[in-house]
NUTORKOL-354289 format. One record per residue (C-alpha): x, y, z; chain; residue in one letter; residue number from 1. Coordinates in steps of 0.1 Angstrom, whole numbers. Layout:
<nodes>
X_Y_Z_A_A_NUM .
...
</nodes>
This chain:
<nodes>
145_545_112_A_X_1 .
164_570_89_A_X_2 .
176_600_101_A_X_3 .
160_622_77_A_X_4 .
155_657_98_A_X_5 .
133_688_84_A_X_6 .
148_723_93_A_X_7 .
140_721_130_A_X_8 .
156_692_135_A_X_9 .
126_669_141_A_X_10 .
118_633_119_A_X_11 .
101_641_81_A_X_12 .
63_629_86_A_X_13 .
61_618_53_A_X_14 .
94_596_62_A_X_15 .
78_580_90_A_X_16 .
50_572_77_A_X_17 .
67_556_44_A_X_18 .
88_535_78_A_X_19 .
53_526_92_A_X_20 .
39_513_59_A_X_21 .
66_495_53_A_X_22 .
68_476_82_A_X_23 .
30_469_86_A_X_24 .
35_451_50_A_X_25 .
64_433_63_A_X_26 .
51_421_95_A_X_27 .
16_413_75_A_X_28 .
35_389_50_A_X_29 .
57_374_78_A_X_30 .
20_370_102_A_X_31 .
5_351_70_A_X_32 .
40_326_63_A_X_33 .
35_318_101_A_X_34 .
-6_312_95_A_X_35 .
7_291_63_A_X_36 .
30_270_80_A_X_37 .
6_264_112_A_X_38 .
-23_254_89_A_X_39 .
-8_218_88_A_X_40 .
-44_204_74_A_X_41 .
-40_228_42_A_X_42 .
-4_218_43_A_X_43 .
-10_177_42_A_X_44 .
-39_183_13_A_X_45 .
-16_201_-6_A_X_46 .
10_170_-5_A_X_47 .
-17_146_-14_A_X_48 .
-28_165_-44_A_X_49 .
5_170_-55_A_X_50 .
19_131_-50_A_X_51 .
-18_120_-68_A_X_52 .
-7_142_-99_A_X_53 .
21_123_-98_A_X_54 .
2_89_-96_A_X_55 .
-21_100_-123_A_X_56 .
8_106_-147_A_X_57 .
27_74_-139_A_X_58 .
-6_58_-143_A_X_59 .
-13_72_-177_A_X_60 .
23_63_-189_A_X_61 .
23_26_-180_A_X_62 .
-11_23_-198_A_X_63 .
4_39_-231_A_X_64 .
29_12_-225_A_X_65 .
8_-16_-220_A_X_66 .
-13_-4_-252_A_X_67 .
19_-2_-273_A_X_68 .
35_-37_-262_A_X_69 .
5_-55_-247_A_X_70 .
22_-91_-247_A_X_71 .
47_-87_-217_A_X_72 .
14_-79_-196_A_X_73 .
0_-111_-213_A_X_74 .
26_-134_-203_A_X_75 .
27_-119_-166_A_X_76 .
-14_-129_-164_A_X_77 .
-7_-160_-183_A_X_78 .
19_-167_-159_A_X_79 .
0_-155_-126_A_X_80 .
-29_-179_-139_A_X_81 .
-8_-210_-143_A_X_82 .
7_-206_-111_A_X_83 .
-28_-204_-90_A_X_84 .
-42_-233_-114_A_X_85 .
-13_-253_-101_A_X_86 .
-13_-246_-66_A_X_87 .
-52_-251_-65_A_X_88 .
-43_-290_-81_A_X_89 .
-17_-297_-56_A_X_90 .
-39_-288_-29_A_X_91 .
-68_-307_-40_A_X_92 .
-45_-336_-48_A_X_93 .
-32_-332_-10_A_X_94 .
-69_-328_6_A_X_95 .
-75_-366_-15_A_X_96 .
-46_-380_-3_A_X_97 .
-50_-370_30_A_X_98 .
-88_-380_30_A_X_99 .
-74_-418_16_A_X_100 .
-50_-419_44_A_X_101 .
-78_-414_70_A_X_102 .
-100_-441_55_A_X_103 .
-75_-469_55_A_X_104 .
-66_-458_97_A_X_105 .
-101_-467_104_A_X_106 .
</nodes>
Protein backbone atom coordinates (compact mmCIF):
# COMPACT_ATOMS: atom_id res chain seq x y z
CA UNK A 1 0.00 0.00 0.00
CA UNK A 2 1.25 3.63 -0.44
CA UNK A 3 1.48 5.84 2.24
CA UNK A 4 -0.52 8.52 1.02
CA UNK A 5 -2.12 10.17 4.41
CA UNK A 6 -5.01 13.00 4.34
CA UNK A 7 -4.55 15.76 7.08
CA UNK A 8 -5.47 13.56 10.05
CA UNK A 9 -3.11 11.24 9.29
CA UNK A 10 -5.34 8.35 8.17
CA UNK A 11 -5.09 6.34 4.37
CA UNK A 12 -6.77 8.63 1.25
CA UNK A 13 -10.15 6.48 0.43
CA UNK A 14 -9.86 7.26 -2.94
CA UNK A 15 -6.11 5.72 -2.72
CA UNK A 16 -7.31 2.56 -1.40
CA UNK A 17 -9.76 1.93 -3.38
CA UNK A 18 -7.53 2.70 -6.63
CA UNK A 19 -5.07 -0.36 -4.41
CA UNK A 20 -8.21 -2.54 -4.26
CA UNK A 21 -9.09 -2.23 -7.98
CA UNK A 22 -5.92 -2.81 -8.93
CA UNK A 23 -5.31 -5.90 -7.27
CA UNK A 24 -8.82 -7.42 -7.95
CA UNK A 25 -7.76 -6.95 -11.83
CA UNK A 26 -4.43 -8.52 -11.13
CA UNK A 27 -5.52 -11.39 -9.17
CA UNK A 28 -8.56 -11.82 -11.82
CA UNK A 29 -6.00 -12.14 -14.82
CA UNK A 30 -3.52 -14.34 -12.82
CA UNK A 31 -7.07 -16.66 -11.59
CA UNK A 32 -7.90 -16.93 -15.53
CA UNK A 33 -3.85 -17.92 -16.69
CA UNK A 34 -4.26 -20.62 -13.89
CA UNK A 35 -7.98 -21.74 -15.44
CA UNK A 36 -6.01 -21.56 -19.02
CA UNK A 37 -3.34 -23.62 -18.14
CA UNK A 38 -5.59 -26.32 -16.10
CA UNK A 39 -7.98 -26.60 -19.13
CA UNK A 40 -5.50 -29.12 -20.68
CA UNK A 41 -8.55 -30.36 -23.20
CA UNK A 42 -8.68 -26.74 -24.68
CA UNK A 43 -4.95 -26.77 -24.40
CA UNK A 44 -4.36 -30.25 -26.68
CA UNK A 45 -7.26 -28.89 -29.39
CA UNK A 46 -5.40 -25.97 -29.67
CA UNK A 47 -2.06 -27.95 -30.65
CA UNK A 48 -3.99 -30.14 -33.04
CA UNK A 49 -5.51 -27.20 -34.85
CA UNK A 50 -2.36 -25.49 -35.05
CA UNK A 51 0.03 -28.73 -36.24
CA UNK A 52 -3.19 -29.47 -38.92
CA UNK A 53 -2.63 -25.81 -40.41
CA UNK A 54 0.63 -26.85 -40.67
CA UNK A 55 -0.33 -30.11 -42.55
CA UNK A 56 -2.68 -28.39 -44.70
CA UNK A 57 0.03 -26.00 -46.00
CA UNK A 58 2.69 -28.67 -46.51
CA UNK A 59 -0.03 -30.52 -48.17
CA UNK A 60 -0.88 -27.73 -50.57
CA UNK A 61 2.86 -27.08 -51.36
CA UNK A 62 3.81 -30.61 -52.47
CA UNK A 63 0.67 -30.70 -54.67
CA UNK A 64 1.81 -27.30 -56.44
CA UNK A 65 5.00 -29.27 -56.81
CA UNK A 66 3.68 -32.34 -58.09
CA UNK A 67 1.50 -30.13 -60.67
CA UNK A 68 4.53 -28.15 -61.79
CA UNK A 69 7.08 -31.29 -62.30
CA UNK A 70 4.57 -34.28 -62.39
CA UNK A 71 7.19 -36.83 -63.86
CA UNK A 72 9.45 -37.56 -60.63
CA UNK A 73 5.94 -38.63 -59.05
CA UNK A 74 5.52 -40.75 -62.30
CA UNK A 75 8.60 -42.63 -62.09
CA UNK A 76 8.14 -43.27 -58.22
CA UNK A 77 4.46 -45.05 -59.26
CA UNK A 78 6.10 -46.53 -62.29
CA UNK A 79 8.68 -47.79 -60.07
CA UNK A 80 6.48 -48.85 -57.04
CA UNK A 81 4.32 -50.86 -59.77
CA UNK A 82 7.26 -52.72 -61.22
CA UNK A 83 8.46 -53.77 -58.07
CA UNK A 84 5.02 -55.39 -56.85
CA UNK A 85 4.51 -56.92 -60.52
CA UNK A 86 7.84 -58.56 -59.88
CA UNK A 87 7.49 -59.78 -56.50
CA UNK A 88 3.82 -61.13 -57.39
CA UNK A 89 5.91 -63.24 -60.49
CA UNK A 90 8.49 -64.66 -58.19
CA UNK A 91 6.04 -65.75 -55.90
CA UNK A 92 3.81 -67.34 -58.20
CA UNK A 93 6.85 -68.89 -59.89
CA UNK A 94 7.85 -70.17 -56.22
CA UNK A 95 4.11 -71.55 -55.31
CA UNK A 96 4.61 -73.71 -59.10
CA UNK A 97 7.81 -74.87 -58.24
CA UNK A 98 6.97 -75.83 -54.98
CA UNK A 99 3.66 -77.52 -56.13
CA UNK A 100 6.10 -79.56 -58.92
CA UNK A 101 8.26 -80.55 -56.19
CA UNK A 102 5.34 -82.12 -54.24
CA UNK A 103 4.09 -84.05 -57.22
CA UNK A 104 7.27 -85.86 -58.08
CA UNK A 105 7.61 -86.93 -53.89
CA UNK A 106 4.49 -88.76 -54.31
Amino acid sequence: MTSDTTAGGSPDVDELRREIDSTREHLGGTVQELADRADVKARVQEQVQERMAVLRAKAADAGEQVRANPAPVAAAVGGTVAVVSLIGLLRRRRSRTARARGRRRR
